[in-house]
N, C-alpha and C positions, 0 to 999 in steps of 0.2 A: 673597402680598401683592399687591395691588391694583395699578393705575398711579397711583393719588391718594396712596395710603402712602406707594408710594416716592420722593415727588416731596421735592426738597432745597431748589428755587429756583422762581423766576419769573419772565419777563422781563416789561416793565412795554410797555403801546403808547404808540408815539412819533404817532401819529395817535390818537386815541383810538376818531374817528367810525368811522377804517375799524375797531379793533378791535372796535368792537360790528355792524358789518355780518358780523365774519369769524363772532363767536360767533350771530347771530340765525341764520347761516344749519343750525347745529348746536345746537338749542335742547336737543333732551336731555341737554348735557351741565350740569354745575352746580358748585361748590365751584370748588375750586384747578383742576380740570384746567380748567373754563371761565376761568378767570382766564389759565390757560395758553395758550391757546386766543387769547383777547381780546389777548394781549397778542403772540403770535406772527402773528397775522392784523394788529397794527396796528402792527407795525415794520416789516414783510417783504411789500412785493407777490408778490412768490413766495409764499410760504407761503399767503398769502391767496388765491393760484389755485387750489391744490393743496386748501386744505380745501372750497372750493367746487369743486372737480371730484368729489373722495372725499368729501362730506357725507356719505352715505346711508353708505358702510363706514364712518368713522371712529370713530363710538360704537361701534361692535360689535369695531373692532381694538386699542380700547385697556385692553381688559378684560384681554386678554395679549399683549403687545407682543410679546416671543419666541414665542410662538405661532402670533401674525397670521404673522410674517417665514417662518416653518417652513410656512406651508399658502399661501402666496404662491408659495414656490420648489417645493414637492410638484406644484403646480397646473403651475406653467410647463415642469416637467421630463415632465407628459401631456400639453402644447399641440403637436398636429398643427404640422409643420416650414413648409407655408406658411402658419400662421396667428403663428407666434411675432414676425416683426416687432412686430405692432401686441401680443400680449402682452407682449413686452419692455417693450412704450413704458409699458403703462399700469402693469405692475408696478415700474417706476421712479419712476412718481408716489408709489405707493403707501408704497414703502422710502422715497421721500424723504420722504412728511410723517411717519411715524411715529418716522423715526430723527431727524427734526431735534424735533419736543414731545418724543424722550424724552430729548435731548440738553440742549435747554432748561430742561426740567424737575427735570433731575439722576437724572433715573432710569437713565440707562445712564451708565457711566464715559466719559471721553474714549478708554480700549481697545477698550471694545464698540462703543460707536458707529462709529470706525475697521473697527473688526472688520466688525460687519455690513455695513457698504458694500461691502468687500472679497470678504465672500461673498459676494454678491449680485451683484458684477464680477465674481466666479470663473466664477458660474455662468452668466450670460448667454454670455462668451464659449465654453465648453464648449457651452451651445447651440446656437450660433452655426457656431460649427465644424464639429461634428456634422452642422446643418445641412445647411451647402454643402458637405461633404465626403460626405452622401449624394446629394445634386443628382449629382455628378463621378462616384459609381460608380453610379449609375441609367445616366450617360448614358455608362457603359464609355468613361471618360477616364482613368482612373488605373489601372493596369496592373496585373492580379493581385488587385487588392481584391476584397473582396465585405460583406456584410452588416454580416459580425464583425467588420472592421475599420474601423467608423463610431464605436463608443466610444474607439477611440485613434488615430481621424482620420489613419488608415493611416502611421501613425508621424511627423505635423506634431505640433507642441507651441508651445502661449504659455509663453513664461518672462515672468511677471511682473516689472515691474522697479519702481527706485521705491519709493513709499511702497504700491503695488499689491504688488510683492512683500515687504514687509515687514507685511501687514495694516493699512497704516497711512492708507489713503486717506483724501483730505477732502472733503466737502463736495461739493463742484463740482468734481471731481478728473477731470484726464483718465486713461488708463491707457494709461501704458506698456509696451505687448511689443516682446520678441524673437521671430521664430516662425521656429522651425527645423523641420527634416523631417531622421530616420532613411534615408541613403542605402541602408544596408545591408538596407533590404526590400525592396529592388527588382533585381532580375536590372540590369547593368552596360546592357543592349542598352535597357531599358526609362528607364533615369535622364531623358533628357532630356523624355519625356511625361511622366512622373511629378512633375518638375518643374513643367514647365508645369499642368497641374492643383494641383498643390497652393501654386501663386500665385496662380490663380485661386480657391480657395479663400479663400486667406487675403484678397484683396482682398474677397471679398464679404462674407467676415463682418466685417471690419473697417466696410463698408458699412452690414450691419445695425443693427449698432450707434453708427452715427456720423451717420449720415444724419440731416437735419431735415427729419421730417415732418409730417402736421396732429395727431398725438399728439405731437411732440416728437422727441426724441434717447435715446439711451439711455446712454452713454457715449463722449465723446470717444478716441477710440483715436489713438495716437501711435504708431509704429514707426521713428522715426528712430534710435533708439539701436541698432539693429543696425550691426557693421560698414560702414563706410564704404557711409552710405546714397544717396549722392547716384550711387552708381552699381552699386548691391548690387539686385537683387529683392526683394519684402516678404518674401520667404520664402526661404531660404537651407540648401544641403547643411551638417550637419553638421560635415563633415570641414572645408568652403570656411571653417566660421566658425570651428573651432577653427585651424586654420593661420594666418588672421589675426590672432588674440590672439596667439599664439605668437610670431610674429614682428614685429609693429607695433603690440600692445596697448599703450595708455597708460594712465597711471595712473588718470584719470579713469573710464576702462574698466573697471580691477579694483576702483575705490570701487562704479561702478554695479553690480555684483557680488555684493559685498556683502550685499545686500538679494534679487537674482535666486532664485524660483525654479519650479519648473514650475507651470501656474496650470489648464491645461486642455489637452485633446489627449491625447498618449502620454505619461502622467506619467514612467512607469521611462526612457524613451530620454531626456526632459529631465533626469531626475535624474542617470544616467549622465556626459552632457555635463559638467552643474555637475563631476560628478565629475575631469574631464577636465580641466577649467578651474583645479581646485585650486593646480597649480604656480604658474599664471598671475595669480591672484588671490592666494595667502597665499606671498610667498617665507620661506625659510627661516633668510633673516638676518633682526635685525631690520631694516624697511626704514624709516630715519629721510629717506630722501632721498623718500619720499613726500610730507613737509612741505613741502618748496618745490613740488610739484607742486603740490600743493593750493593755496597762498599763489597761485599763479601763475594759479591758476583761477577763483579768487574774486575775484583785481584785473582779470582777465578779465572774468568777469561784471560786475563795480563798471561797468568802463567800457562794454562793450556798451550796459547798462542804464541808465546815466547815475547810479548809486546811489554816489557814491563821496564825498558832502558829508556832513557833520552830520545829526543827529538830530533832524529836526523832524516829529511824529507827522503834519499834515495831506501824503497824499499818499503818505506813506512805505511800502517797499513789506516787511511783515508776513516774507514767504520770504526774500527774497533783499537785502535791504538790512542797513545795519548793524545788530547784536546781534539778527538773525532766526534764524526756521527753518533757512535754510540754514548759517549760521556754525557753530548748535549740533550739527545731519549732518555739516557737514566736520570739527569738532575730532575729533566718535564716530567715524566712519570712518576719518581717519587715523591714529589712535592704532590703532584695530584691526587696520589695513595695518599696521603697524609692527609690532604683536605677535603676528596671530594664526596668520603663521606659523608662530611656535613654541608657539604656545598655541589649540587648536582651541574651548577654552573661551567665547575673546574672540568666535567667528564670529559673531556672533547679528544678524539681521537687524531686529530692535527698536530703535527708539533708546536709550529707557531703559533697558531691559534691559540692553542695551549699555554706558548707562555707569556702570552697578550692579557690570557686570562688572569693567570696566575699574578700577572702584575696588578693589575686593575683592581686584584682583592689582596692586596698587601704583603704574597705568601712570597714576592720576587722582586725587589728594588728594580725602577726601572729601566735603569740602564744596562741592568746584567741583562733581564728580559730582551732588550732593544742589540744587545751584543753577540746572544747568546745566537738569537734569529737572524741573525745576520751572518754571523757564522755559518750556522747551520746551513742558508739558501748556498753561501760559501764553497761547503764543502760538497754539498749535494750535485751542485754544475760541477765539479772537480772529478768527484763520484762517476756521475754520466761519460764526461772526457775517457777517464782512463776504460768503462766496458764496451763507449762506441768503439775502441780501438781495433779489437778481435771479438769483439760481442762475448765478452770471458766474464762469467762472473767473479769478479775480481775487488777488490777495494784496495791493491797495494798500488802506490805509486812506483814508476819502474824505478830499477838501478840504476840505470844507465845515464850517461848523462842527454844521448840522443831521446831516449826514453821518454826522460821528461821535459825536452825540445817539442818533441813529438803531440804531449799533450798541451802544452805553452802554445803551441799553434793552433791546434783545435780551440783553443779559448784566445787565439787572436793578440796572445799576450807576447814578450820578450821572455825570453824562460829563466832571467837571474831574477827579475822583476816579478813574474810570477812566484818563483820558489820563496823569495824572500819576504810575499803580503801570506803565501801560504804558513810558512812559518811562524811569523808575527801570529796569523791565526790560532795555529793549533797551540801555539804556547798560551796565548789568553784563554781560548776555551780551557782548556786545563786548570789553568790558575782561577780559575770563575768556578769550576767546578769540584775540582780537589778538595779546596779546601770545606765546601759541601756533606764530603761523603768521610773523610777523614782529618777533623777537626786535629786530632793528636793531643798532646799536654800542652795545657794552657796555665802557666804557672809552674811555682814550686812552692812549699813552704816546709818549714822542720816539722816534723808531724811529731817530734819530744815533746814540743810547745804544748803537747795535749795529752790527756792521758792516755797509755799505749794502752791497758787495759781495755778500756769500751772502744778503742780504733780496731782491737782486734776482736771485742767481741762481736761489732759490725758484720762481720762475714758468715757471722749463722744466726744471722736475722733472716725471716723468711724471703724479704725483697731480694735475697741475696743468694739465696741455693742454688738456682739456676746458674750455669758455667756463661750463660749468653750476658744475663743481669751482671754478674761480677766483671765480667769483662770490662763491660762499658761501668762501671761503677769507679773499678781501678782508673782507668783514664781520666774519668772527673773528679776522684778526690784529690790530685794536690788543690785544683782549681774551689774544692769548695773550703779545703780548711785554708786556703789561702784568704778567700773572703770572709771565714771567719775570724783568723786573725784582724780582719782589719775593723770588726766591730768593735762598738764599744766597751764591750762584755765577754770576750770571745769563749773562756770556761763555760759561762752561763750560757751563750748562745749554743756552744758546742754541746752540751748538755740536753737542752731544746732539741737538735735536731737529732739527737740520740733517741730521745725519745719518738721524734715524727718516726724515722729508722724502722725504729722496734713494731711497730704498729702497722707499719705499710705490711700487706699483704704479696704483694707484686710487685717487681719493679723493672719491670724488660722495660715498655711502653717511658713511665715516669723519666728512669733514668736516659731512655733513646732523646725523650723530651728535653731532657736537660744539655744535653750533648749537643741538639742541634739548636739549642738558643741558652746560653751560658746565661743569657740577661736573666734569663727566671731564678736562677739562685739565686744572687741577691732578692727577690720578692720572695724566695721560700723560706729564706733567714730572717726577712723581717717578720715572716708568720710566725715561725716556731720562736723566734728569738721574743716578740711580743703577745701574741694572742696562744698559749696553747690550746685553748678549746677548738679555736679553726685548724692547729694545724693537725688536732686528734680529728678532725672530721675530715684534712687534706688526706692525712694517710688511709682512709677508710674512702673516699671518693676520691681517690689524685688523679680520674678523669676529669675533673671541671677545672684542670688547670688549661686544658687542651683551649677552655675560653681567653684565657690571659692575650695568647698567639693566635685568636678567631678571628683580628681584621676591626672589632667595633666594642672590643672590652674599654676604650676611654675615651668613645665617643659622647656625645652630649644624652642623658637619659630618657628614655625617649616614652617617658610617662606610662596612665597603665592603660590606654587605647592601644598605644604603641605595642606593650607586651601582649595584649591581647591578640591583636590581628598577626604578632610572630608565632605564635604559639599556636594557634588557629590553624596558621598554613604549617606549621610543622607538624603537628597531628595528622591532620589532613592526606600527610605524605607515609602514614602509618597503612593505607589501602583497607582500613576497615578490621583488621586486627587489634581486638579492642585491649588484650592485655598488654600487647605491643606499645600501645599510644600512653598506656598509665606511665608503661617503665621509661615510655621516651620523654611525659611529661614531668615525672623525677626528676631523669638525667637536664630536661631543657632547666627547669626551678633550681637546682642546684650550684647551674652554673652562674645564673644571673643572681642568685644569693648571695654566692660567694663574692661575685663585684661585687655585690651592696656592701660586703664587708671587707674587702681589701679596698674599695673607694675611701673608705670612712677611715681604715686605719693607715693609710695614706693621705690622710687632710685631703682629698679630692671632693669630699662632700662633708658636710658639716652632721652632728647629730641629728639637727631636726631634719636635714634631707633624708640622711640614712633612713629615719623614721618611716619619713612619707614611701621612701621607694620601698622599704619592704610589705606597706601597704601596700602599694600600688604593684609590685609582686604577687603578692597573697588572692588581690582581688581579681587578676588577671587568670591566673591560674582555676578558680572559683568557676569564672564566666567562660573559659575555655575549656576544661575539662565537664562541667553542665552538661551542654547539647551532645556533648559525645555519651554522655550516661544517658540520657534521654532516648539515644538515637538505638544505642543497643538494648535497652529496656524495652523501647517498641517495638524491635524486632520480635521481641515474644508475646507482647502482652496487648499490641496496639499504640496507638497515639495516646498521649496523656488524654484523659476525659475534659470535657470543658472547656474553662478558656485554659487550661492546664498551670502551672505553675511556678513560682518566683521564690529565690533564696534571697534571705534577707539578713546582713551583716549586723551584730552587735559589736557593744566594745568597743576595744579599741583598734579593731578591724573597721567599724562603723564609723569611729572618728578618725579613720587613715593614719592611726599613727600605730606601728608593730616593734617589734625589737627581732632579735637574730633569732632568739628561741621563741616566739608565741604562739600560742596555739588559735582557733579561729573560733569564736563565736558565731552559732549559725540557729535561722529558722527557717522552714519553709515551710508555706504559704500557700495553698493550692485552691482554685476554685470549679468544681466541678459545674458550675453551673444546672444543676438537674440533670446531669448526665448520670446513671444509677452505675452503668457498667463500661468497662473499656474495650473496644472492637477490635480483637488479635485472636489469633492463633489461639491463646490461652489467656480468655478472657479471666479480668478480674474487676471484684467492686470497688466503686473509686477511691474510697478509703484505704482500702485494704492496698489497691494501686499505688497510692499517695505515699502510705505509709514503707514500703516496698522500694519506690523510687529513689523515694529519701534515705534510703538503710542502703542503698545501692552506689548511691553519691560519696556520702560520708567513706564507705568502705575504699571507692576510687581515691578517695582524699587523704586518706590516716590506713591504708591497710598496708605492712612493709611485704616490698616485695623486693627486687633483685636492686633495685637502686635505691631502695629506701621505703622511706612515706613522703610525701609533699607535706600534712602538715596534721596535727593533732586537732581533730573537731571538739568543739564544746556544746550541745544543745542543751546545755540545763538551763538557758533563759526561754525555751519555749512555755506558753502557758504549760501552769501547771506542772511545771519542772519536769522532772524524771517521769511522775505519775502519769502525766500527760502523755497523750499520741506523739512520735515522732516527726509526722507531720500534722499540719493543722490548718482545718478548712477557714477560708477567705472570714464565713461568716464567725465559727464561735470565735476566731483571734479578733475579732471586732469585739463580737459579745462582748467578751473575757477581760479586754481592755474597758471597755465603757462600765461594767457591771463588779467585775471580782477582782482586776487589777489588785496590787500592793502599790503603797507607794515607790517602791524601791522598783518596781515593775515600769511605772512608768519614768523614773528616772531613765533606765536602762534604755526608753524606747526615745532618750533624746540623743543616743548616739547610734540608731539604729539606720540603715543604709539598703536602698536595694542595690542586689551588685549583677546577677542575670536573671534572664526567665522570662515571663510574657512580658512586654512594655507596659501595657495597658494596665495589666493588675501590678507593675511596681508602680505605676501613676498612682494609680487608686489609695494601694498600701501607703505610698508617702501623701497622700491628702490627709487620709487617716490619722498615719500619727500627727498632719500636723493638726488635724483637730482637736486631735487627746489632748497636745500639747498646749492649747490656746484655751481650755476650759477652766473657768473662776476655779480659785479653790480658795481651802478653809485652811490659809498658813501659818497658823498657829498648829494645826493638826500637821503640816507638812513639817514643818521645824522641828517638833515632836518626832515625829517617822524618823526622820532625818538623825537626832539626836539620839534616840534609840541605837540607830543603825550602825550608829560609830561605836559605842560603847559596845555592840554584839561583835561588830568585828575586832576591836580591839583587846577583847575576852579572849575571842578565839583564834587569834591570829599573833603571834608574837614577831613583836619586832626584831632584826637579826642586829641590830645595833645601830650604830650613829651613820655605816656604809648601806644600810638597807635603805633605798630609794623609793623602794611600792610602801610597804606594813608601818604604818607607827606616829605618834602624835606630828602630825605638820608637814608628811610625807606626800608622797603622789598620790594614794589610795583616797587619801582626805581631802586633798586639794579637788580631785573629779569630783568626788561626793558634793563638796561644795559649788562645784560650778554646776553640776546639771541642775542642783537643787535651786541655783540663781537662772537656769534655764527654764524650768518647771515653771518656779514663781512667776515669770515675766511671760511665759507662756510666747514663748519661740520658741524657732522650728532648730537653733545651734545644737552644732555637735561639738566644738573644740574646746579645750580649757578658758584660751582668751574668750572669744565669745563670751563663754556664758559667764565669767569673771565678769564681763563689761557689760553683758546684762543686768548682773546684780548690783552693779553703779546705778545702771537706768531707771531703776525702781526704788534707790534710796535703800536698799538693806546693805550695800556695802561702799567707803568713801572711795576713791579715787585712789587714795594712797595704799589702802588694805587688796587693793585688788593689784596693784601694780609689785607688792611688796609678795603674795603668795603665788602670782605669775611667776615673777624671776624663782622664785623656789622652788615650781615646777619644773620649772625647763633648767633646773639648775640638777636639778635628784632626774629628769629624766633624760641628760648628758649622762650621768652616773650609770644609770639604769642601761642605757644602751651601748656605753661603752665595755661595761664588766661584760654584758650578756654575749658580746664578741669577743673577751678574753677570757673568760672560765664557765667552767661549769658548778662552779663550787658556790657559797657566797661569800660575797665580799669581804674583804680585810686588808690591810697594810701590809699585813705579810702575807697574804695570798700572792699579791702581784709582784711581776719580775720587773727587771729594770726596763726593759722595754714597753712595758704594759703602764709603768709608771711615767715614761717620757708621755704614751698617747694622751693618758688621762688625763694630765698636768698640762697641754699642751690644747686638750679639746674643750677643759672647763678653764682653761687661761689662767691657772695660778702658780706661783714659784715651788711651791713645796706641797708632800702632801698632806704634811701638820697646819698647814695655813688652812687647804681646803677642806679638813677634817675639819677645824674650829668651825669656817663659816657653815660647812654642813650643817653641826650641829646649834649654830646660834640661828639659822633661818627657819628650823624644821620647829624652834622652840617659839618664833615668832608667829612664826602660821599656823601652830597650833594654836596661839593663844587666841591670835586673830580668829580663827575658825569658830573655837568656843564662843568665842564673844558674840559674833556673828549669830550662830543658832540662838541664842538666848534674843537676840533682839527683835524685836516686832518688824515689820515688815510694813514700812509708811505708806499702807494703803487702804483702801477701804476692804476689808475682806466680806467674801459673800456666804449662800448659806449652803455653796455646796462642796461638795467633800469628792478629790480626786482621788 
């Protein structure tokens, strides 16, 4: 297609005379592009230089615009290195007029046009550098170089910054770099020449293209945004500027970031850096305390700039004034600081693009997103308007009222018509944005209503020392005691959250959190107000609240395949930093806990789901964190020997059902197959290997580090208990089961589960047990075992009273007993309570009615059990729990009061005990045989 096809618009001339002097001087041209022409030459003294400098090309370059641009930069990439100044110059004339008629004309998008400017700045500076970085190795200053090392400007790099590094340049844009230098190619003895050349580089190219000469300028170059410039060189070591971010990076720093990236020089050593920069730039909570940075920088600028009055379009300044450019950069940029730690999707150095994203994952309702960019393409054609006018770099619209005639015409508009959709603009983006960055007081309430005492002791609480924490604390407490007022408890509540308070450690982050989504109080009242054990663990971890606002906290649960393969690729993303991957698989288990436990105490999932998911939690983490202990074990010792090795779940890990605090039953399993030794670095014998691996695991699993433990291991159901190996070969865990077993051994092995490790040897392992399981026995000797084993535990275990839901006659401890032992008997492969209850129907040792009657008693004591173990750390009692804690309970086990649920507690736990008794004592109506399990 032509450049006359693609044309959408026209701008109209505000001088008319001058636009027929612009078109006489390029008479070949005719139709709409002359119209184009007439009307860009009589708005824009610029433009009208520029076609009378380029008369003679410009009919010839608009036959193909992307064309012209492509034999422009081919040409300048063969212009001999002292003649490129004055090429640069004239090839900027050239991009400039071509890119500003196709921009006017509507033939290139507001991206292309961006676009091509950017390339065009890519490329000068890459020349530029090239350059004088051949000048420095001609005149043997830079140490070690030679030839080859002029395309990667002996390891200097531009990191684009800006709207230059996001492709987004405008108009009359200056560009901003960073320019670092690879210290690591230079011998140690060499650093300081090598320096000094490659500032002298960068000073000259910076020169080339900055300087005003009798062709012009080529680009404004800025290098201020480098580390602390006022006493930094233009050009700076690697190592000098990553140790700066590191330790005195601000936030403004990781926004310009954002956008940053290698634009010319040694690309791979600039890309590297960025790589380096990641912790620095995307943290891994979400960082809501980035919002008052930001707010903080913008009243900054307001005042600098004198921009901080009303919305009056003559003068106003387009970027940086209210509902501009930069409002709609700062809301996209902080949202993505906030998220894209944990989401590498959010990075994207486009604005739109950006906040396309940003919608897509939840963090931007879509229609601000769809407002916000529309704006922005908005303001950015407004933007271009007012620098084509004199090529100034400028963002204010004029005074005058010709002024802004002047640019009404370059956009083809009537200029009340325009001022007044401009207007409309800049007041929305503002109000979309404002209320983003400075929330203000939300609420009131008499803060008498409480007591002043602990209101004022609040403020030399640790969360609160900080002058940045108290600030934003002050702003959100009328709002929070206001929702306290409105509980149903509000002393007690306010009491609760006195307590969370006192305990929090930190609270810049927390409190930013609260600030920019008020909704999370109410969910942080209903923790401390019902559960205090979560909300003593909120205040010790108040990063896993950053999941509540992560986009898929009340999504559908997505089982524990699902947690697997999350957690897998989130590891994954740790790059082989193995202490790294424990503390991120902490932080990942933490959060998804904590839903399992704000689901449950929100009626979004029921007891026995909660159950399952924190199985299904436990066992994921297990299978995920495995192959990563494996992987760095090998690194020193070799590959496991064998077919290598399988973890094997007991308990009630085994039977999928956990509670908030449980710890995990574990064995593994290994089969060397005849292999004697392991093939590494530092071999070992397989045993000693096995035993090694497994003390490697556990410590990944239970050792506290900066986010905690994941979870308390328990191996004392391995043969042989304590005395036993820690791990234990394929065959004596066969032996040992067929030959020395207890019976309480193999009860234990009918809730036993593989959860990762070789497939083949968990096949095996579960054929196994179910063989063990299916072997005659002599049940009179098991009912015996059995009855013994109740009596030993109820010797040595005391019951905690009528609220103890594990320990004591007719409880949950007895009721499993009794089922695995109806599993045993019937010689199936179940693991769950129902099961093997309904197994022991199947075989005549228990009626219908007694199985149905100790069922409900279970699942009745273990509602009990998993509700306390999310609201205390204490044991249970009437007056343990708060009012809150009393609505859950009374609400999860379905009764009026908690003297009703108290009775039936106690009248079920005394029928299933009796039933159980009875039970053991009865024969088992089958033919028993003569061998003994």
């Amino acid at each position: 297609m032509s450049f006359c096809t693609r044309m959408s618009r026209l701008p109209r001339a505000f001088d008319p005379d001058l636009g027929d002097d612009a078109l006489a001087i390029v008479p070949e041209l005719d139709g709409d592009v002359a119209a184009l022409v007439r009307g860009a030459g009589g708005s824009s003294p610029y433009l009208k230089f520029l076609i009378e400098r380029e008369n003679l090309w410009l009919p010839g370059a608009l036959d193909d615009p992307e064309a012209t641009v492509d034999r422009l930069m081919a040409q300048l990439r063969e212009t001999a290195p002292d003649l490129l100044p004055v090429a640069l110059r004239h090839a900027k004339r050239k991009v400039a007029l071509i890119t500003a008629l196709a921009d006017l004309g509507g033939v290139w998008t507001l991206e292309k046009v961006t676009r091509m400017l950017t390339d065009f700045a890519d490329l000068a500076c890459q020349l530029a550098l090239e350059a004088t970085i051949a000048a420095e190795i001609r005149r043997k200053k830079l140490p070690g170089a030679t030839q080859d090392d002029i395309p990667t400007a002996g390891g200097l790099v531009n990191l684009a910054m800006g709207k230059m590094g996001a492709h987004e340049l405008n108009y009359s844009s200056d560009i901003d770099l960073i320019c670092l230098f690879d210290e690591t190619r230079y011998d140690p003895d060499d650093y300081h020449d090598a320096r000094a050349s490659l500032i002298r580089a960068t000073r000259r190219m910076s020169s080339m293209l900055n300087d005003i000469t009798g062709e012009g300028y080529v680009f404004r170059v800025d290098l201020r945004l480098r580390p602390d410039p006022a006493v930094t060189p233009v050009c700076m070591a690697m190592e000098a500027a990553e140790r700066y971010y590191e330790s005195v990076g601000r936030t403004w720093e990781r926004a310009a970031f954002i956008k940053a990236r290698p634009s010319a020089g040694d690309l791979n050593a600039g890309q590297r850096f960025l790589e380096t920069l990641t912790p620095f730039v995307w943290r891994k909570h979400l960082d809501f305390a980035a919002i008052q940075d930001a707010h903080d920088m913008r009243l900054r600028i307001r005042e600098h700039k004198g921009l901080g009055g009303k919305i009056t379009l003559p003068g106003h300044n387009i970027k940086l004034g209210r509902g501009g450019i930069r409002e709609i950069e700062f809301f996209t940029q902080t949202r993505q600081l906030i998220a894209g730690g944990r989401d590498p999707v959010l990075r994207d150095r486009h604005t739109v693009q950006a906040l396309h994203k940003l919608a897509s994952k939840g963090w931007v309702p879509d229609d601000i997103a769809k407002a916000l960019s529309e704006n922005y393409r908005f303001h950015r054609e407004v933007e271009h308007r007012i620098q084509m006018v004199n090529d100034a770099q400028t963002h204010l619209l004029p005074k005058s009222k010709d002024g802004l005639a002047r640019i009404a015409c370059l956009m083809g508009r009537e200029s009340e018509e325009l001022q007044k959709e401009l207007h409309t603009r800049l007041t929305e983006v503002h109000e979309l944005t404002e209320g983003f960055f400075s929330p203000g007081q939300r609420g009131d309430v008499n803060a008498h209503t409480f007591d002043s005492e602990v209101l004022q002791r609040w403020e030399t609480y640790p969360a609160l020392r900080s002058q940045r924490a108290l600030e934003i604390f002050r702003r959100l407490r009328p709002e929070i005691l206001k929702r306290l007022a409105e509980t149903a408890r509000p002393s007690e509540a306010f009491l609760a959250l006195d307590g969370f308070l006192k305990g929090l450690p930190a609270g810049v982050q927390l409190f930013s959190l609260f600030d920019a989504n008020p909704q999370l109080i109410d969910l942080l009242l209903d923790i401390v107000g019902t559960a205090p054990a979560l909300a003593r663990h909120l205040s010790r971890n108040s990063g896993i609240f950053d999941a509540v606002i992560g986009g898929s906290f009340f999504t559908d649960w997505p089982g524990e395949l699902g947690l697997r393969e999350e957690l897998s690729n989130v590891l994954a993303g740790e790059d082989g930093d193995y202490e790294c991957m424990l503390d991120t698989a902490r932080r990942w288990a933490k959060e998804w806990h904590f839903r399992v436990g704000v689901h449950h105490l929100r009626g979004l999932a029921s007891a026995k789901e909660a159950s399952v998911h924190y199985a299904d939690l436990a066992s994921a983490c297990v299978a995920a964190v495995w192959p990563e202990v494996v992987g760095h074990f090998t690194t020193k010792h070799g590959p496991p020997p064998g077919r290598g090795a399988m973890v094997l779940g007991l308990g009630s890990l085994g039977a999928s059902r956990l509670n908030a605090t449980s710890d995990l039953d574990l064995i593994v399993i290994y089969d060397a197959d005849g292999v004697e030794y392991s093939d590494g670095r530092r071999p070992l014998a397989a045993r000693a290997y096995y035993a090694r691996l497994t003390q490697a695991a556990v410590t990944a699993i239970s050792a506290p580090m900066a986010q905690g433990r994941l979870y308390e291991v328990d191996m004392r159901l391995r043969p042989s208990g304590t005395q036993g190996p820690v791990a234990t070969s394929l065959v004596s865990f066969k032996n040992y089961q067929q030959d020395e077993a207890w019976t309480w051994e193999h009860l234990a092995l009918t809730r036993a589960r593989g959860i990762v490790g070789n497939e083949d040897l968990i096949e095996e392992v579960e054929a196994f047990r179910q063989s063990i399981l299916k072997r005659p026995r002599v049940t009179a000797k098991i009912r015996a075992d059995v009855a013994e084993m109740r009596n030993r535990i109820a010797k040595a275990k005391t019951s905690g009273g009528v609220w103890d839901a594990k320990i004591g006659p007719g409880r949950m401890q007895e009721v499993e007993l009794l089922s695995q032992t109806c599993t045993l008997l019937a010689g199936q492969p179940f693991r769950s309570v129902n099961h093997g209850l309904r197994a022991g129907v199947a075989i005549g040792w228990l009626d219908a009615a007694e199985a149905t009657e100790l069922l409900a008693t279970y699942r009745l004591f273990r509602q009990i059990q998993l509700v306390w173990k999310l609201l205390s750390e204490i044991s249970l009692s009437k007056d343990a729990v708060g009012t809150g804690g009393r609505v859950f309970l009374l609400r999860d086990t379905e009764h009026e009061t908690l003297e009703a649920l108290e009775t039936e507690l106690h009248e079920r736990a005394h029928r299933a005990a009796t039933v159980i008794t009875l039970t053991l004592e009865r024969d088992v109506p089958e033919v028993e045989t003569a061998s003994e399990g």
